[in-house]
C-alpha positions in Angstrom: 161.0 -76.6 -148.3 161.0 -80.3 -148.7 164.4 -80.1 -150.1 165.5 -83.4 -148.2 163.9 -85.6 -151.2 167.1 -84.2 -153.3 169.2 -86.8 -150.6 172.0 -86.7 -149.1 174.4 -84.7 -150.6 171.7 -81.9 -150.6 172.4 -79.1 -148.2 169.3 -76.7 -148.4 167.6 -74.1 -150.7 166.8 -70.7 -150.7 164.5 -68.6 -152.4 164.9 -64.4 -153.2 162.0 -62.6 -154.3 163.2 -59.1 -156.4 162.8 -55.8 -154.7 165.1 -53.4 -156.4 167.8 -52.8 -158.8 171.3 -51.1 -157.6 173.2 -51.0 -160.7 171.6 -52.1 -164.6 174.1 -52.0 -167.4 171.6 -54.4 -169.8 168.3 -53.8 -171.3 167.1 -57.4 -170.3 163.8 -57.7 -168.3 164.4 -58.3 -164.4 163.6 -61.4 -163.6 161.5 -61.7 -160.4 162.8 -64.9 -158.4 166.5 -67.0 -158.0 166.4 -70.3 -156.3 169.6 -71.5 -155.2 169.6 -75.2 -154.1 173.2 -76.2 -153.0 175.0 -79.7 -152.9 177.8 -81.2 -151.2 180.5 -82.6 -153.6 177.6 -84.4 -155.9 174.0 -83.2 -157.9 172.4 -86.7 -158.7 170.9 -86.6 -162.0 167.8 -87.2 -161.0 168.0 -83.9 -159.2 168.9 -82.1 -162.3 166.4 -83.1 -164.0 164.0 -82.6 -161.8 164.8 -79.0 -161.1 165.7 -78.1 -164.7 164.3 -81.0 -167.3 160.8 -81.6 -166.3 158.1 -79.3 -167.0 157.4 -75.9 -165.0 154.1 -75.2 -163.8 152.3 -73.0 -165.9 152.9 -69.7 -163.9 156.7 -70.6 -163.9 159.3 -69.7 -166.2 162.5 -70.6 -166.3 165.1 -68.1 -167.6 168.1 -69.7 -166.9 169.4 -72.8 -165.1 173.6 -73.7 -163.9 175.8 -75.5 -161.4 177.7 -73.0 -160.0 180.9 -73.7 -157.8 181.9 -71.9 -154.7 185.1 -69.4 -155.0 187.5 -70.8 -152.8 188.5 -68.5 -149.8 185.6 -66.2 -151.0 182.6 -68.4 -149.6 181.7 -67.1 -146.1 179.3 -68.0 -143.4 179.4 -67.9 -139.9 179.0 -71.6 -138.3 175.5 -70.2 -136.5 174.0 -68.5 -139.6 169.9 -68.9 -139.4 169.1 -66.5 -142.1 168.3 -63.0 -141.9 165.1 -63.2 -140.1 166.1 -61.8 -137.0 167.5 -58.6 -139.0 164.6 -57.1 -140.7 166.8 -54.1 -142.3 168.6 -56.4 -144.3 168.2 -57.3 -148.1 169.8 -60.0 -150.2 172.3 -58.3 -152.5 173.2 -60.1 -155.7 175.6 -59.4 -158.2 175.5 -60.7 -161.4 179.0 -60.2 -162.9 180.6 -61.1 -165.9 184.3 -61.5 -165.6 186.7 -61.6 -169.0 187.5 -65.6 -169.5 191.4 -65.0 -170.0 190.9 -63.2 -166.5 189.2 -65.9 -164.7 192.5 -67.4 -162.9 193.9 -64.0 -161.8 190.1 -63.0 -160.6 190.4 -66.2 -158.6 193.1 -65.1 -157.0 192.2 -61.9 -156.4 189.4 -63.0 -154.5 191.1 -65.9 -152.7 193.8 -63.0 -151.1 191.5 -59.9 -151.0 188.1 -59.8 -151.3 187.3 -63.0 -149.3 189.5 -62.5 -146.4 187.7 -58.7 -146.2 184.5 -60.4 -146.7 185.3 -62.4 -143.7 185.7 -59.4 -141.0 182.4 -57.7 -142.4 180.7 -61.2 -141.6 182.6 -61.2 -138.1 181.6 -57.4 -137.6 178.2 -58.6 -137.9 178.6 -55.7 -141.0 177.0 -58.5 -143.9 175.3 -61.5 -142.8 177.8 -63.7 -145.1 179.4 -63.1 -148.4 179.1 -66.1 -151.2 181.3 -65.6 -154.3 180.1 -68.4 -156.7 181.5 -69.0 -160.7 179.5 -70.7 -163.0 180.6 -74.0 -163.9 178.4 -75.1 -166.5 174.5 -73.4 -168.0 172.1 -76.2 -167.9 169.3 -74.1 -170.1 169.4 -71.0 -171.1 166.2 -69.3 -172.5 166.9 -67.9 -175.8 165.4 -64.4 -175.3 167.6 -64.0 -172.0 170.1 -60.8 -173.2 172.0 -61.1 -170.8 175.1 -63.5 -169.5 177.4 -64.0 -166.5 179.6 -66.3 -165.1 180.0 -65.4 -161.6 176.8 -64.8 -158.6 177.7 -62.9 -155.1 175.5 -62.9 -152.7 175.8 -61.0 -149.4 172.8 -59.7 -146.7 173.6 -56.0 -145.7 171.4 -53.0 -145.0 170.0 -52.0 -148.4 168.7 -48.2 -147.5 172.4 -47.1 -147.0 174.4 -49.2 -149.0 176.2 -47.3 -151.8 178.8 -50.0 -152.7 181.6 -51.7 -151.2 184.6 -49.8 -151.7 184.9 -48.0 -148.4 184.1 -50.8 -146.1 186.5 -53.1 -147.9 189.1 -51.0 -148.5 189.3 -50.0 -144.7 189.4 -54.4 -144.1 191.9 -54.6 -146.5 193.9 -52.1 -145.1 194.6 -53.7 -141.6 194.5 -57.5 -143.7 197.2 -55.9 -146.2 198.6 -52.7 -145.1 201.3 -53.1 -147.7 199.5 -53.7 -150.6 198.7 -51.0 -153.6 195.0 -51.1 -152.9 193.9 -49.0 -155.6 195.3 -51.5 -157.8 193.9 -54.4 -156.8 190.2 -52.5 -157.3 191.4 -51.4 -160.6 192.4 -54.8 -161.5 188.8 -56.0 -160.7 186.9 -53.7 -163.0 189.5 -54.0 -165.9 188.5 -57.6 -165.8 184.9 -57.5 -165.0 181.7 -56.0 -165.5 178.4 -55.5 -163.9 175.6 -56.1 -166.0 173.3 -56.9 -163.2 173.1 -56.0 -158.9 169.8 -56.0 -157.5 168.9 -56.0 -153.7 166.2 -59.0 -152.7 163.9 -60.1 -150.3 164.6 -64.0 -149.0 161.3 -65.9 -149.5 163.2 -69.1 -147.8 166.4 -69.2 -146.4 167.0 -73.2 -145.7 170.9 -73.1 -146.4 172.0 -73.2 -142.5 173.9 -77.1 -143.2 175.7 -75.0 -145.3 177.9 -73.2 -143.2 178.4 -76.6 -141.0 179.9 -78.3 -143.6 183.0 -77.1 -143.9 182.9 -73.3 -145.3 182.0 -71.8 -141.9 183.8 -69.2 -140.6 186.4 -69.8 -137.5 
Protein backbone atom coordinates (compact mmCIF):
# COMPACT_ATOMS: atom_id res chain seq x y z
CA UNK A 1 0.00 0.00 0.00
CA UNK A 2 2.90 2.28 0.48
CA UNK A 3 3.05 2.81 -3.11
CA UNK A 4 3.85 6.64 -2.66
CA UNK A 5 7.83 5.65 -2.14
CA UNK A 6 7.57 4.91 -6.20
CA UNK A 7 7.25 9.17 -6.33
CA UNK A 8 5.60 11.25 -8.15
CA UNK A 9 4.72 10.07 -11.27
CA UNK A 10 3.23 7.00 -9.37
CA UNK A 11 -0.53 6.82 -9.49
CA UNK A 12 -1.51 3.69 -7.32
CA UNK A 13 -1.50 -0.20 -7.35
CA UNK A 14 -3.75 -2.86 -7.25
CA UNK A 15 -3.59 -6.27 -6.36
CA UNK A 16 -6.18 -9.38 -7.86
CA UNK A 17 -6.15 -12.62 -6.17
CA UNK A 18 -7.51 -15.64 -8.83
CA UNK A 19 -10.86 -17.07 -8.29
CA UNK A 20 -11.88 -18.67 -11.52
CA UNK A 21 -11.22 -19.26 -15.09
CA UNK A 22 -13.99 -18.14 -17.83
CA UNK A 23 -12.31 -19.24 -20.92
CA UNK A 24 -8.61 -21.47 -21.13
CA UNK A 25 -7.24 -22.04 -24.52
CA UNK A 26 -3.43 -22.90 -23.07
CA UNK A 27 -2.23 -25.66 -20.97
CA UNK A 28 -0.13 -23.16 -18.79
CA UNK A 29 -0.59 -23.28 -14.94
CA UNK A 30 -2.88 -20.31 -13.61
CA UNK A 31 -1.04 -18.15 -12.00
CA UNK A 32 -2.58 -16.92 -8.61
CA UNK A 33 -1.89 -13.10 -8.28
CA UNK A 34 -1.42 -9.73 -10.95
CA UNK A 35 -0.16 -6.60 -9.48
CA UNK A 36 -0.72 -3.70 -11.60
CA UNK A 37 1.21 -0.53 -10.31
CA UNK A 38 0.50 2.39 -12.79
CA UNK A 39 2.60 5.62 -13.75
CA UNK A 40 1.90 8.86 -15.14
CA UNK A 41 4.06 9.59 -18.31
CA UNK A 42 7.40 8.19 -16.46
CA UNK A 43 8.58 4.59 -14.43
CA UNK A 44 11.95 5.74 -12.82
CA UNK A 45 14.35 3.13 -13.00
CA UNK A 46 14.76 2.74 -9.65
CA UNK A 47 11.16 1.64 -9.72
CA UNK A 48 11.80 -1.02 -12.16
CA UNK A 49 14.14 -2.51 -10.60
CA UNK A 50 12.77 -2.56 -7.59
CA UNK A 51 9.52 -4.23 -8.68
CA UNK A 52 11.19 -6.50 -11.16
CA UNK A 53 15.28 -6.77 -10.67
CA UNK A 54 15.69 -7.28 -7.00
CA UNK A 55 15.07 -10.48 -5.42
CA UNK A 56 11.44 -11.90 -4.51
CA UNK A 57 10.79 -13.18 -1.19
CA UNK A 58 10.99 -16.70 -1.01
CA UNK A 59 7.17 -17.50 -1.22
CA UNK A 60 7.05 -15.14 -4.36
CA UNK A 61 7.50 -15.98 -7.86
CA UNK A 62 7.56 -13.98 -10.50
CA UNK A 63 6.08 -15.30 -13.86
CA UNK A 64 6.25 -12.44 -15.87
CA UNK A 65 6.95 -8.68 -15.57
CA UNK A 66 5.88 -5.52 -18.59
CA UNK A 67 5.13 -1.90 -19.03
CA UNK A 68 2.05 -1.88 -20.49
CA UNK A 69 0.33 1.32 -22.21
CA UNK A 70 -3.18 2.36 -21.97
CA UNK A 71 -5.38 1.92 -25.37
CA UNK A 72 -6.33 5.23 -26.28
CA UNK A 73 -10.17 5.85 -26.22
CA UNK A 74 -10.42 2.32 -24.57
CA UNK A 75 -9.30 3.28 -20.94
CA UNK A 76 -12.27 4.05 -18.84
CA UNK A 77 -13.07 5.15 -15.34
CA UNK A 78 -15.48 7.25 -13.84
CA UNK A 79 -13.83 10.44 -12.13
CA UNK A 80 -15.35 9.02 -8.53
CA UNK A 81 -14.19 5.40 -8.96
CA UNK A 82 -13.18 3.94 -5.13
CA UNK A 83 -12.96 0.39 -6.09
CA UNK A 84 -15.45 -2.24 -5.99
CA UNK A 85 -15.86 -2.42 -2.28
CA UNK A 86 -19.20 -1.12 -2.10
CA UNK A 87 -20.42 -3.84 -4.78
CA UNK A 88 -19.68 -7.16 -3.32
CA UNK A 89 -21.21 -9.11 -6.44
CA UNK A 90 -18.56 -7.99 -8.55
CA UNK A 91 -15.32 -9.71 -9.70
CA UNK A 92 -12.34 -8.47 -11.53
CA UNK A 93 -12.44 -9.81 -15.06
CA UNK A 94 -9.14 -10.10 -16.98
CA UNK A 95 -8.49 -10.93 -20.36
CA UNK A 96 -5.41 -12.04 -21.53
CA UNK A 97 -5.41 -11.66 -25.33
CA UNK A 98 -3.10 -12.10 -27.92
CA UNK A 99 -3.70 -9.98 -30.94
CA UNK A 100 -1.84 -10.81 -34.54
CA UNK A 101 1.19 -8.12 -34.74
CA UNK A 102 0.37 -7.11 -38.45
CA UNK A 103 -3.20 -6.44 -36.74
CA UNK A 104 -2.16 -4.28 -33.97
CA UNK A 105 -2.99 -0.82 -35.80
CA UNK A 106 -6.38 -1.83 -37.12
CA UNK A 107 -7.21 -3.47 -33.46
CA UNK A 108 -6.28 -0.02 -32.23
CA UNK A 109 -8.69 1.36 -34.10
CA UNK A 110 -11.25 -0.83 -33.63
CA UNK A 111 -11.13 -0.20 -30.10
CA UNK A 112 -10.62 3.53 -30.25
CA UNK A 113 -14.26 3.74 -32.45
CA UNK A 114 -16.14 0.66 -30.95
CA UNK A 115 -15.30 -1.04 -28.11
CA UNK A 116 -14.23 1.93 -25.88
CA UNK A 117 -16.92 4.24 -26.57
CA UNK A 118 -19.48 0.99 -25.66
CA UNK A 119 -17.30 0.40 -22.78
CA UNK A 120 -17.97 3.87 -21.72
CA UNK A 121 -22.06 3.63 -21.48
CA UNK A 122 -21.64 0.20 -19.46
CA UNK A 123 -19.43 2.29 -17.02
CA UNK A 124 -22.10 5.17 -17.04
CA UNK A 125 -24.94 2.48 -16.71
CA UNK A 126 -23.19 1.59 -13.61
CA UNK A 127 -23.28 -2.03 -15.85
CA UNK A 128 -19.03 -2.52 -15.33
CA UNK A 129 -17.27 -0.70 -12.75
CA UNK A 130 -14.63 0.55 -15.58
CA UNK A 131 -13.24 -1.02 -18.57
CA UNK A 132 -9.11 -0.75 -19.05
CA UNK A 133 -7.82 -1.92 -22.47
CA UNK A 134 -3.95 -2.00 -22.00
CA UNK A 135 -1.14 -3.34 -24.93
CA UNK A 136 2.03 -4.43 -23.93
CA UNK A 137 4.81 -2.22 -24.64
CA UNK A 138 7.70 -3.97 -23.69
CA UNK A 139 8.27 -7.75 -21.29
CA UNK A 140 10.74 -6.83 -18.61
CA UNK A 141 11.26 -10.83 -17.57
CA UNK A 142 9.66 -13.48 -18.64
CA UNK A 143 10.07 -16.82 -16.75
CA UNK A 144 11.14 -19.37 -19.16
CA UNK A 145 8.58 -22.14 -18.23
CA UNK A 146 5.69 -19.49 -18.73
CA UNK A 147 3.71 -21.27 -22.04
CA UNK A 148 1.89 -18.85 -22.59
CA UNK A 149 2.13 -15.00 -24.28
CA UNK A 150 0.03 -11.91 -24.82
CA UNK A 151 0.28 -8.57 -25.70
CA UNK A 152 -2.77 -7.01 -24.65
CA UNK A 153 -4.59 -7.01 -20.64
CA UNK A 154 -8.46 -5.88 -20.14
CA UNK A 155 -9.63 -5.47 -17.14
CA UNK A 156 -13.27 -4.60 -16.30
CA UNK A 157 -15.44 -5.29 -12.66
CA UNK A 158 -18.91 -6.81 -13.60
CA UNK A 159 -21.08 -9.49 -11.91
CA UNK A 160 -19.24 -12.74 -12.43
CA UNK A 161 -22.30 -15.29 -11.58
CA UNK A 162 -24.17 -14.18 -14.77
CA UNK A 163 -21.71 -12.97 -17.04
CA UNK A 164 -21.57 -15.11 -20.23
CA UNK A 165 -19.51 -12.66 -22.35
CA UNK A 166 -19.88 -9.37 -23.83
CA UNK A 167 -21.44 -9.67 -27.07
CA UNK A 168 -25.04 -8.78 -26.13
CA UNK A 169 -24.42 -5.93 -23.94
CA UNK A 170 -22.04 -4.32 -26.38
CA UNK A 171 -23.66 -4.97 -29.35
CA UNK A 172 -27.00 -3.34 -27.97
CA UNK A 173 -24.31 0.07 -26.97
CA UNK A 174 -22.95 -0.07 -30.26
CA UNK A 175 -26.06 -0.08 -31.79
CA UNK A 176 -27.52 3.36 -30.49
CA UNK A 177 -23.33 4.69 -30.67
CA UNK A 178 -23.34 3.32 -34.47
CA UNK A 179 -26.59 2.44 -35.78
CA UNK A 180 -25.11 2.35 -39.29
CA UNK A 181 -22.41 0.23 -38.88
CA UNK A 182 -22.06 -3.68 -40.01
CA UNK A 183 -21.79 -4.79 -36.39
CA UNK A 184 -21.25 -8.30 -37.07
CA UNK A 185 -18.25 -7.34 -38.88
CA UNK A 186 -16.64 -5.40 -36.59
CA UNK A 187 -16.89 -8.60 -33.92
CA UNK A 188 -15.70 -10.80 -36.73
CA UNK A 189 -12.87 -8.61 -37.36
CA UNK A 190 -11.83 -8.84 -33.66
CA UNK A 191 -11.58 -12.67 -33.42
CA UNK A 192 -9.87 -12.93 -37.01
CA UNK A 193 -7.15 -10.89 -35.43
CA UNK A 194 -7.11 -12.12 -31.88
CA UNK A 195 -7.22 -14.87 -29.60
CA UNK A 196 -8.01 -15.67 -26.10
CA UNK A 197 -5.59 -17.76 -24.54
CA UNK A 198 -6.46 -16.62 -21.11
CA UNK A 199 -9.95 -14.74 -19.15
CA UNK A 200 -10.28 -15.47 -15.57
CA UNK A 201 -12.60 -13.64 -13.13
CA UNK A 202 -10.61 -12.22 -9.79
CA UNK A 203 -11.01 -11.10 -6.48
CA UNK A 204 -9.27 -7.36 -5.74
CA UNK A 205 -6.87 -7.77 -2.77
CA UNK A 206 -6.09 -3.84 -3.12
CA UNK A 207 -7.63 -1.53 -5.22
CA UNK A 208 -5.32 1.83 -4.69
CA UNK A 209 -5.68 3.15 -8.42
CA UNK A 210 -8.45 5.99 -7.62
CA UNK A 211 -5.62 9.00 -8.86
CA UNK A 212 -6.02 7.20 -11.82
CA UNK A 213 -9.17 8.24 -13.07
CA UNK A 214 -8.35 11.99 -11.86
CA UNK A 215 -5.67 12.34 -14.02
CA UNK A 216 -6.94 12.75 -17.16
CA UNK A 217 -8.62 9.24 -18.34
CA UNK A 218 -11.84 9.87 -16.32
CA UNK A 219 -14.96 9.66 -17.82
CA UNK A 220 -17.12 13.03 -18.56
Amino acid sequence: MNWARFGKTCLGQALYRHRSTFRNASKAAVWSHLELSYFRDIIPDDVIHELVARPQPPETQVLRAEILLTTPSAFVLPSDWQGSANRPEWQASLEYIEVESLCLSKYRQVMREYIGPAAAQLVQANRIGTFRAMETAVVLYRDPALAIDWNQIHLCELEAGSFNGFAQAFDAVLREISPDSDLAAVFADLDRMRTIPRWTFNDPVVEGDAAVGRKGTATP
